[in-house]
N, C-alpha and C positions, 0 to 999 in steps of 0.2 A: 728215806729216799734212796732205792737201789738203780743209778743210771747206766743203763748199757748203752754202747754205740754201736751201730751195725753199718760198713762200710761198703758198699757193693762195690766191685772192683772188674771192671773188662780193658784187660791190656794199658796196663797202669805201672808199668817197672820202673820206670823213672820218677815216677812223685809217690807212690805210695806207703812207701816206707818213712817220709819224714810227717804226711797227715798221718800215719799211727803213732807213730813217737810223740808226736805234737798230741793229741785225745787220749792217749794212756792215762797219763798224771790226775785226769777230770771227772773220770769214769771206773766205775766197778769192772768193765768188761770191756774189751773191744772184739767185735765179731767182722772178720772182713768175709764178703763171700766173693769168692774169684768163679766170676762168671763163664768161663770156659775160656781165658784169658791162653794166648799163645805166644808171648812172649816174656814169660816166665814169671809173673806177676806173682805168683801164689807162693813163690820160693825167693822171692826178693828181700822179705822180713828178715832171715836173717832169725839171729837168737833176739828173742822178746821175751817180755816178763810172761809168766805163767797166765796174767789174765787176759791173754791177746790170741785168740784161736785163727785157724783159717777154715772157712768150709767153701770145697768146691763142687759146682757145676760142669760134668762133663762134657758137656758142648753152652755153647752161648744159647742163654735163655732168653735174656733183655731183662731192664733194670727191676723192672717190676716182680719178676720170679726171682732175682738175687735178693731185692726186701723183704718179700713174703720170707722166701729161706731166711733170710735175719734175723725177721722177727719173730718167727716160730724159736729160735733157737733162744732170742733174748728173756720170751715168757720163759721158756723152759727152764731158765738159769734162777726167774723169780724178778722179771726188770720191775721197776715201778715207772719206768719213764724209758721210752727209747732213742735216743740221739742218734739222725742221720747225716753224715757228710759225706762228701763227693771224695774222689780217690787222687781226682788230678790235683789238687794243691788249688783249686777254687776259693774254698772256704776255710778261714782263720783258724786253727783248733785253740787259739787260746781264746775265741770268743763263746767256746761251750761253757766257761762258768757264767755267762752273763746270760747265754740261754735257759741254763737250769737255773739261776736265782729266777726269771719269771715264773718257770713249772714250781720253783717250791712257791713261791707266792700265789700262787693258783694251780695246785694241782692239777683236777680236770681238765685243763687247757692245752690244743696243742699251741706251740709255741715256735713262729717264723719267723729265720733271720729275715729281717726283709732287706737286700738291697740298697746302698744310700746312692752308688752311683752304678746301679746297671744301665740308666740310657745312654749314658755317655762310651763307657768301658765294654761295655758286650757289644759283639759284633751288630750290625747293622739287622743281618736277618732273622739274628735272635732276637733280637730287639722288638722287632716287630712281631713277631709269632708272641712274643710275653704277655705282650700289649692283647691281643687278642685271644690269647690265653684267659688272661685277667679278667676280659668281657664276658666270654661265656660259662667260667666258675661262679663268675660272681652271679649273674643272671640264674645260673641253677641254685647255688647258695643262698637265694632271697638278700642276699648282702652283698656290702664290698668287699672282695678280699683283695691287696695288695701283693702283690709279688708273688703269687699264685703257682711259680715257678721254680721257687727255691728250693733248694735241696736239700738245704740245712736249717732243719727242723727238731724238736720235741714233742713227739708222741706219749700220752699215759698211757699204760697197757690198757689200760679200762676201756678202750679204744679200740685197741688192738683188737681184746678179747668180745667186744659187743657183740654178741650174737645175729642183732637186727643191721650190721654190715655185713656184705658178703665176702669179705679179704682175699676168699679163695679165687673169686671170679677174674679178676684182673690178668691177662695173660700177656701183655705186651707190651715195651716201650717207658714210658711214663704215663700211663693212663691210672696207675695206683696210684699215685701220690695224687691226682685229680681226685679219685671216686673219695679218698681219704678225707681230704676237705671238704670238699660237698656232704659227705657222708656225716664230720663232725659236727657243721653249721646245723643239717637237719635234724640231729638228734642232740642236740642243746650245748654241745662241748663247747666253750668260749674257747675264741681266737687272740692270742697276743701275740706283738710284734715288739722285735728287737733291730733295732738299728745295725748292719755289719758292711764290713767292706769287700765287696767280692774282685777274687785277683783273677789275672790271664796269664800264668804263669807259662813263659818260653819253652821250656822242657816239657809242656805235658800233652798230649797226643790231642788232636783236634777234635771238638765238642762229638761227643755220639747224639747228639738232639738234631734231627732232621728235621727242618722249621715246618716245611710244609707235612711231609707225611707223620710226625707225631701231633704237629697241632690238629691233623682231622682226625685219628684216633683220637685224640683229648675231646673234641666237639662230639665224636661219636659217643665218645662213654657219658659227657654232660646228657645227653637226648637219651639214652637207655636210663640212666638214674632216674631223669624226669618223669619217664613210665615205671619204673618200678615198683610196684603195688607195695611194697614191705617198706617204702618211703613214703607211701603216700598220705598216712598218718602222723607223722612226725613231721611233715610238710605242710599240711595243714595248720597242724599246733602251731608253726612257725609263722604263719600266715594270718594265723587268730591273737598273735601274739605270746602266747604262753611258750613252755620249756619242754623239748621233749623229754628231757632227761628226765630219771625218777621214776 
């Protein structure tokens, strides 16, 4: 098992440097990509061990084109598993061993932190965009998924690299980490969930999730998937019960 982490980073100088130091120890690789970040985010590291790179985005793309670039870079290295976390200090870095022990226990799997106390902890309006997040992955997914929101996940490249997802298409926002799930669910990738605590740490710059306009990107990219002729076979299977995978 080779796990890399890919960290997408837009104006992140104050938290960013203690979640790398924190996912260094757990991981083969840490890839941060600094989104066209303007307040020095990219140059904050500091001296880091040789397996912590930085790649940058000339102007701001949005989350979705700093993952893409993550992940392109993470196969490149040879990842067998991708770990994503957020840059503000959201998500635990010592809870990455407890996500890769589910990827080793089922490879194929992506694997979500899920949340123990997001209703209470996350703002009110995020809270509710999740919530309805949740409704319509799940609805395209044929399943339930839980915390459909998280960020902090485990990808197997075998995923990454499927040819029958489009990766490239996604261009904005968080609407990749959406087509990502729907996309595993239909093509047979089992889904596991891992219990974590997500923080709202003081020092770290105010959510970049716009509740109402990323959650109707998100709606919009569920309703394109649903038409997607290259899904519509592997949606079926799902439908008839059988595995798309294989």
């Amino acid at each position: 098992m080779k796990p890399v982490a890919v960290i997408p980073a837009y104006n992140e100088a104050s938290t960013l440097h203690g979640v790398v130091a924190g996912a260094q120890p757990w991981v083969d690789a840490v890839i941060v990509v600094d989104d066209g970040s303007t307040d020095g985010t990219g140059d904050c590291l500091g001296s880091m061990p040789e397996n912590v790179c930085v790649l940058r985005h000339e102007h701001n793309r949005g989350k979705a084109a700093a993952l893409a670039t993550g992940f392109r870079h993470a196969l490149e290295l040879g990842a067998t598993h991708v770990v994503t976390l957020d840059a503000d200090g959201q998500h635990r870095p010592e809870d990455i061993p407890r996500l890769l022990a589910a990827a080793a226990d089922d490879p194929p799997a992506v694997v979500i932190g899920e949340r123990q106390d997001k209703r209470s902890a996350a703002p009110a309006a995020r809270r509710m965009a999740n919530h309805f997040a949740d409704f319509w992955i799940s609805l395209a997914a044929g399943r339930r998924i839980r915390d459909s929101q998280s960020g902090f996940r485990v990808y197997p490249a075998e995923l990454l690299r499927d040819g029958r997802f489009p990766l490239s298409r996604s261009a904005e926002g968080f609407v990749l980490e959406t087509e990502l799930l729907v996309a595993a669910a239909y093509l047979g990738y089992p889904l596991r969930y891992v219990p974590i605590d997500s923080l709202y740490p003081q020092a770290a710059r105010p959510s970049h999730y716009r509740a109402v306009h990323d959650t109707t990107q998100i709606t919009l990219a569920v309703a394109r998937m649903l038409l997607d002729p290259r899904l519509m076979l592997p949606r079926l299977r799902l439908l008839l019960g059988g595995r798309a995978r294989g």
